[in-house]
N, C-alpha and C positions, 0 to 999 in steps of 0.2 A: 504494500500500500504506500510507504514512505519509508525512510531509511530510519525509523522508528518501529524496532519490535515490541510490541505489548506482551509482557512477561509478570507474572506475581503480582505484584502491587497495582501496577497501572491496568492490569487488564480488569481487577477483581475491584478497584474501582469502578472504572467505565462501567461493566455488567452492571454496579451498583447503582449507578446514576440511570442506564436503561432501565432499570424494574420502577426506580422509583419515578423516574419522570411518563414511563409508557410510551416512547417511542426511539430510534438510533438515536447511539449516542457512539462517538468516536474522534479520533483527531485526523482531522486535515493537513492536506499542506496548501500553505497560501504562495505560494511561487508558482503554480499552474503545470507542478507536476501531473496530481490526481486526475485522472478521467473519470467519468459515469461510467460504471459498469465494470471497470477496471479493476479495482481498488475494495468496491463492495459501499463505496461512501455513494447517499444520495445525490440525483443531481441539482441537487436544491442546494445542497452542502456546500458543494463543488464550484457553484455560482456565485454562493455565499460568500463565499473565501477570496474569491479575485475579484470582487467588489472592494472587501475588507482592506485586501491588499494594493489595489488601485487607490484608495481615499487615502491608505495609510493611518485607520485606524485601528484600536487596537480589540473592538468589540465591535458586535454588528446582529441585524436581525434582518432577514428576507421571508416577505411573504410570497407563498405560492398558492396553487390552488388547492384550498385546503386545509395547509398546513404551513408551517413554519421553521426556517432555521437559524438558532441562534447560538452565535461563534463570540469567543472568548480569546484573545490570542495566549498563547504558550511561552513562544518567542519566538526571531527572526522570521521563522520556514513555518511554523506549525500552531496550529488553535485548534483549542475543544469545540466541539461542534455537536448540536443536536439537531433532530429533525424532527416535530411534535407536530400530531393535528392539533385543527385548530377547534374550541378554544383549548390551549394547554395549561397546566399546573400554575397558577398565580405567581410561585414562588420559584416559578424554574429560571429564572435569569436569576436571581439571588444565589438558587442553590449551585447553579453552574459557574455562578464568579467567584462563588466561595471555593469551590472545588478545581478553579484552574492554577491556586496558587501551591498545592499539594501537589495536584499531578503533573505540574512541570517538574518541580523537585522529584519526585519519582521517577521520571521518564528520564531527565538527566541523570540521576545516578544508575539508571537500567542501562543507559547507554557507553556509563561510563565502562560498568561489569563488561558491556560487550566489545568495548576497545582495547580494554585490558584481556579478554579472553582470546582475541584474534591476534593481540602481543602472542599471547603464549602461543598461539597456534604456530603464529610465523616462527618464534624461536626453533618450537620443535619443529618443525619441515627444515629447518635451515640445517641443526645439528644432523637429523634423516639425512639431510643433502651431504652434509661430509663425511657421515659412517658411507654414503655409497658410493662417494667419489675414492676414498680409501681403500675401501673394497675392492675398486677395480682399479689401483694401481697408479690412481691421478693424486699422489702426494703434494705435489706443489700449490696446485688448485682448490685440494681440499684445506690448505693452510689460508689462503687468502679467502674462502668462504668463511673458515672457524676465527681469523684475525676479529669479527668485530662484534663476535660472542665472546664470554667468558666462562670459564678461565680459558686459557692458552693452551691450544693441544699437549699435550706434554709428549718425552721425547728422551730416552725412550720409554716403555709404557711395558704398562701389564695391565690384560684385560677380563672384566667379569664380566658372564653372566647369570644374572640374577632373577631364577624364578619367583615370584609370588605371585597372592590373591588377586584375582581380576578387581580393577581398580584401584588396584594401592603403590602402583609404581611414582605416582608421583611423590606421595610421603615417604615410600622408599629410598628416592633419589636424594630426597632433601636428608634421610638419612647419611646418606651416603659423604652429600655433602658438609656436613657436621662433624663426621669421625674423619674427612679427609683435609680439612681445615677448609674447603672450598678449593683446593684442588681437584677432584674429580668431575672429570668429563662425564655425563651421561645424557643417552640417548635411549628413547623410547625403541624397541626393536618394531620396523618394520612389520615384520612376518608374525614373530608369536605375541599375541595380545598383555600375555601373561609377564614376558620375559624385558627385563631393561640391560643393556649396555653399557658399562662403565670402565672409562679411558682411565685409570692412576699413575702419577709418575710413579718409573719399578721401584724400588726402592728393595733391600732386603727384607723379603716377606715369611719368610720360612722362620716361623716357631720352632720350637720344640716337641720334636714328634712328625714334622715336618706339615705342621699347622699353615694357618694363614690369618696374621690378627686382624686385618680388617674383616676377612671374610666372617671368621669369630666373632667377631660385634656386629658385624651386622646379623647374622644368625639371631644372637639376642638378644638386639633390639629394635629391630625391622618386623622379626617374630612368622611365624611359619612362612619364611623364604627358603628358598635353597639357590647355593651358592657355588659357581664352577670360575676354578682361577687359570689362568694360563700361564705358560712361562714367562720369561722378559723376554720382547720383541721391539724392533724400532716400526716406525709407520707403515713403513714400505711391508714391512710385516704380517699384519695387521690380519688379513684374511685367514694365512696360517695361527693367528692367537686366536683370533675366534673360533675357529673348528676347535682348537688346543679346549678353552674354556667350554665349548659346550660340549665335547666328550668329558670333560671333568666334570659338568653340570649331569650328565648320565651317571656317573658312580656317585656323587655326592646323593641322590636320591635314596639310593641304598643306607645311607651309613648316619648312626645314629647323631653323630656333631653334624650333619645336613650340610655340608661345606667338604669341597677338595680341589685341591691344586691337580692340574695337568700332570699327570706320572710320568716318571720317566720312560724314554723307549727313544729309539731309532725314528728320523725323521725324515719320510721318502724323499721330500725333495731338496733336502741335504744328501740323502745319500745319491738321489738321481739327476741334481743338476748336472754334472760335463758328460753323463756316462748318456744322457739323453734330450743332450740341448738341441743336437743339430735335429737329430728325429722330431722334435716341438717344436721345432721353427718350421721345418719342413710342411708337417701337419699341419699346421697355423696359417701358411703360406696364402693358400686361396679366401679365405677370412678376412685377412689382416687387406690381403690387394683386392678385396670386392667391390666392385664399382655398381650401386645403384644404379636401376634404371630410371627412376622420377626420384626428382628432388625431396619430396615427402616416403621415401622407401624408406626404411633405418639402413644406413652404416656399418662399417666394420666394428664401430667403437658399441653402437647400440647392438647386434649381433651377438657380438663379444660377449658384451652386460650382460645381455640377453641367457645366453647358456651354461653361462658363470651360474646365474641367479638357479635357472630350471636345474642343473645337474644338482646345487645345495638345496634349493627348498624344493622341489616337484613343481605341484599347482601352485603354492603359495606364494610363487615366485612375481606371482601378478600384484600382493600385495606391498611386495620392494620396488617392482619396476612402475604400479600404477598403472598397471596396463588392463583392458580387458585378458580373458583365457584366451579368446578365438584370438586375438592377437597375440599373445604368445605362442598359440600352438602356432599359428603360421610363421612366425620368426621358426621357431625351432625346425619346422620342414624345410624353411629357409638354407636355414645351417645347415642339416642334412645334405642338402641336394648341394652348397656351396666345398662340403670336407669331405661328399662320396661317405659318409655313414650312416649307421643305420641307428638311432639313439632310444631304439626299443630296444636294443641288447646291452647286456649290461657290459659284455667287453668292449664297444665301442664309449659308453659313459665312462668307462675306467681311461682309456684312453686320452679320449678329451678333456677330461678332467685334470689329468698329470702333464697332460701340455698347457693348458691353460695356467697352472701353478707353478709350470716352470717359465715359463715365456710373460714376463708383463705386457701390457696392454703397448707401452710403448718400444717394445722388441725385444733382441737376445738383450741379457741382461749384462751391465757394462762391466769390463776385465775378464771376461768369460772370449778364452780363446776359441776361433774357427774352426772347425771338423777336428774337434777331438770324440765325438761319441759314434753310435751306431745310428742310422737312418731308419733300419725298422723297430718296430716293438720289442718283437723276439730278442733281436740282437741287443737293443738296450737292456730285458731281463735277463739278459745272459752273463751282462757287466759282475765282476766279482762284488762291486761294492753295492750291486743292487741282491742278489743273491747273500751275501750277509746281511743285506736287510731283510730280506724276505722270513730268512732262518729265526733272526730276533724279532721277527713281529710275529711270526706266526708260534714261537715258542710255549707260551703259553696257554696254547689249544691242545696243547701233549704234557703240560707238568702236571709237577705233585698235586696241583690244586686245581686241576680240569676236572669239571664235571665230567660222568660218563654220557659217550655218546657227544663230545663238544663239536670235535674236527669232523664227524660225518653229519651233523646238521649244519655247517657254517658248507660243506662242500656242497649237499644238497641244495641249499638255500641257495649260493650262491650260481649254480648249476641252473636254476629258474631266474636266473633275472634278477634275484633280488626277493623272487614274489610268493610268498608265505602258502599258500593256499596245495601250490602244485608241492614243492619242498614239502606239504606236511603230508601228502597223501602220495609221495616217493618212500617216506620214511615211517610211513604208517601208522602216524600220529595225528591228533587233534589236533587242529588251529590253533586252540589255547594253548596245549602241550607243545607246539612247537617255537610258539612266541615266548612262554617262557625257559624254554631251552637259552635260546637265541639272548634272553634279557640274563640268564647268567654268564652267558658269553661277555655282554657286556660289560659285565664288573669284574671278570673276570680281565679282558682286553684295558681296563679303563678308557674304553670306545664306545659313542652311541652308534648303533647299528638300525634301529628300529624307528627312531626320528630323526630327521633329516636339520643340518648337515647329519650325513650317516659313510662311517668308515668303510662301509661295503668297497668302495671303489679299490681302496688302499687292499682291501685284503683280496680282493681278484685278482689284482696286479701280483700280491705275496703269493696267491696260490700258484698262479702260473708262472713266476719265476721259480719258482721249487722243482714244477713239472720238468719246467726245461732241464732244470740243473741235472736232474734225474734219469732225464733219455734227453741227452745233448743232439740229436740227429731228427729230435721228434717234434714236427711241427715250426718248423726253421721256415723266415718267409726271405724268397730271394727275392722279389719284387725290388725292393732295397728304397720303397719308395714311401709316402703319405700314407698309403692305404693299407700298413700295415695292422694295425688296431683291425682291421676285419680277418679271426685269427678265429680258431675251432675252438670250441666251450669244453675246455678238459679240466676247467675245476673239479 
């Protein structure tokens, strides 16, 4: 109607003045925004008002046929306005001038609440805007968006994330902010409703027992949250600290202090940056030099986003990128038909995913020498120092402390794609029984596997570098090209 919402006090006003005087009651705008029919104001109202504001008074009465409307101004833009048969209530021009000196003060501070609430909106889209810029590898950029929020990105960082109760992330955050002196960065999470973001500079965090005392306070005094911390990473970082922190945020669920640091373990793309740069570059290659056909098509860089986001969240990915589905899922056929993959199978997600995390947004990564690694898949899992990863990540599906039956439901599973249903009627188990198989896996790995980001990818990659290592002649791709990721499922 006007750039005044009627909310609590002003609306439950007006109602009140409509009952008691028997006819509209509502506020106008006297600038000659309002139309008849428009807005819901009569067109008696409406007439009323650009008379008012032609004369430059500040009260006014029009007769029609009928009936009457009598306007009270507010201030500059806006007046109380009724529209009463005639004859009407004796007392209604008394009662309506009494009543325009309340409901100006009310509608001004309604309006005030709603500049202050579109503050905060703008804040959080703004901080949103640099956890996504960070995310895909635009450090620079996302410094000059965070320069003129507060506090100051910090640098380098350790990052949580922090489940709690649907609607308590903001008095969360202000916890946050309190026990970090107003150092910590937080950001609402995109994707999980539940879940908040918090940037701290690293500082040494490990307690005793290999605690974490922020995470520790906040546990209790934020009060049923759970708490996942990550290593220490610099910005550039950042994507690997959050996967780090939300596999920690998967075993903190488990454990009675509801808080845990990222555990130790071998880190693939520490262990597979040189052994599989040039094969991520190569793979990359058609993506990165995509040329649109219309100017409104998305980009390399939107593309990019694009299957970054879908390989970590699935669907939810449309709630980081802001996109409808039908438009992601058409990016994502997009990428398909642009890398020759097939991204219904989970060895081509495994694939792209490990180039994407080696390769930044803006290319090979700098001091990282020319054709030092293998061009196909195979031949990168075949690298020695990806094969000691393999051995130490997948360690623990075979120790002292594996459930029974670990390694052949994680091969199963992973054997479908990923996709519970078929894996459990391979293995002759219930849905339920095979989810929580899979959720001891999880505490067992200190990896989420079951919500996304989810370690599957990592551990495709681990199983088939084992294979190799195992029958060295088996399954070898001479292609020696991009299109090695399209490999036989011998999980």
């Amino acid at each position: 109607m006007h750039r005044l919402a009627h909310t609590g006090g002003s609306a439950a006003l007006l109602r009140w003045l409509a009952t008691r005087l028997g006819g509209w009651t509502g506020v106008t705008d006297t600038t000659g925004v309002d139309r008849p029919g428009r807005t819901g104001a009569p067109e008696l109202a409406v007439r009323a008002a650009a008379e008012m504001a032609a004369r430059g008074a500040r009260s006014a009465v029009l007769h029609g046929d009928g009936s009457a409307a009598l306007l009270f101004a507010l201030d500059e833009r806006h007046a109380l306005a009724a529209v009463l048969d005639l004859p009407h209530h004796p007392a209604a021009a008394a009662l309506l001038a009494d009543a325009a000196v309340p409901l100006a003060l009310v509608l001004a501070a309604e309006e005030a609440r709603l500049r202050e609430e579109r503050a905060r909106l703008a804040e959080s889209r703004a901080r949103e805007a640099v956890l996504h810029l960070l995310m895909n590898g635009r450090v620079s950029t996302a410094r000059q968006v965070a320069a003129t929020l507060e506090p100051a990105l910090p640098e380098p960082v350790r990052l949580y994330v922090i489940e709690c109760r649907p609607g308590a992330r903001s008095a969360v955050a202000a916890v946050c902010e309190r026990l970090t002196g107003g150092r910590a960065w937080t950001v609402h999470c995109p994707v999980y409703v539940r879940h908040l973001i918090v940037l701290v500079p690293a500082e040494p965090a490990a307690g005793p027992g290999g605690s974490d005392h922020l995470a520790a306070a906040l546990v209790e005094l934020a009060g049923d949250c759970v708490v996942g911390v990550s290593a220490e990473a610099h910005l550039r970082q950042l994507p690997a600290a959050y996967g780090q922190a939300f596999h920690a945020l998967a075993v903190a669920r488990g454990r009675a202090g509801r808080h845990a640091r990222f555990g130790p373990g071998p880190e693939l793309e520490l262990a597979a940056l040189e052994a599989a740069a040039d094969w991520a570059e190569a793979l990359l290659a058609p993506l990165h030099g995509y040329e649109p056909r219309r100017p409104q098509d998305p980009g390399p860089q939107e593309l990019r986003a694009t299957a970054h986001a879908w390989l970590d969240f699935a669907s939810y990915a449309t709630r980081l990128l802001k996109i409808h589905r039908n438009t992601l899922a058409t990016r994502i056929r997009l990428v398909e038909a642009v890398l020759g993959l097939d991204l219904a199978r989970l060895a081509d997600q495994a694939a792209l995913s490990l180039a994407l995390r080696l390769i930044p947004a803006g290319g090979r990564p700098p001091g990282l020498p020319a054709a030092v690694g293998a061009t196909d898949l195979d031949g990168v899992l075949r690298h020695p120092d990806l094969v000691a990863w393999s051995r130490a990540h997948l360690g623990p599906l075979t120790g002292p402390g594996a459930p029974a039956g670990a390694r052949e439901t994680v091969r199963a599973w992973l054997r479908h794609d990923a996709r519970l249903a078929p894996a459990a009627a391979e293995l002759g188990l219930s849905l339920p029984g095979t989810r929580k198989r899979l959720t001891r896996v999880e505490e067992l790995m200190e990896r989420s596997l079951l919500r996304s980001p989810s370690a599957r990818y990592d551990l495709w990659l681990a199983h088939r570098a084992e294979e190799l290592d195992r029958a060295p002649d088996r399954g070898h791709s001479a292609d020696g090209g991009r299109n090695a990721a399209k490999m036989d499922d011998h999980a």
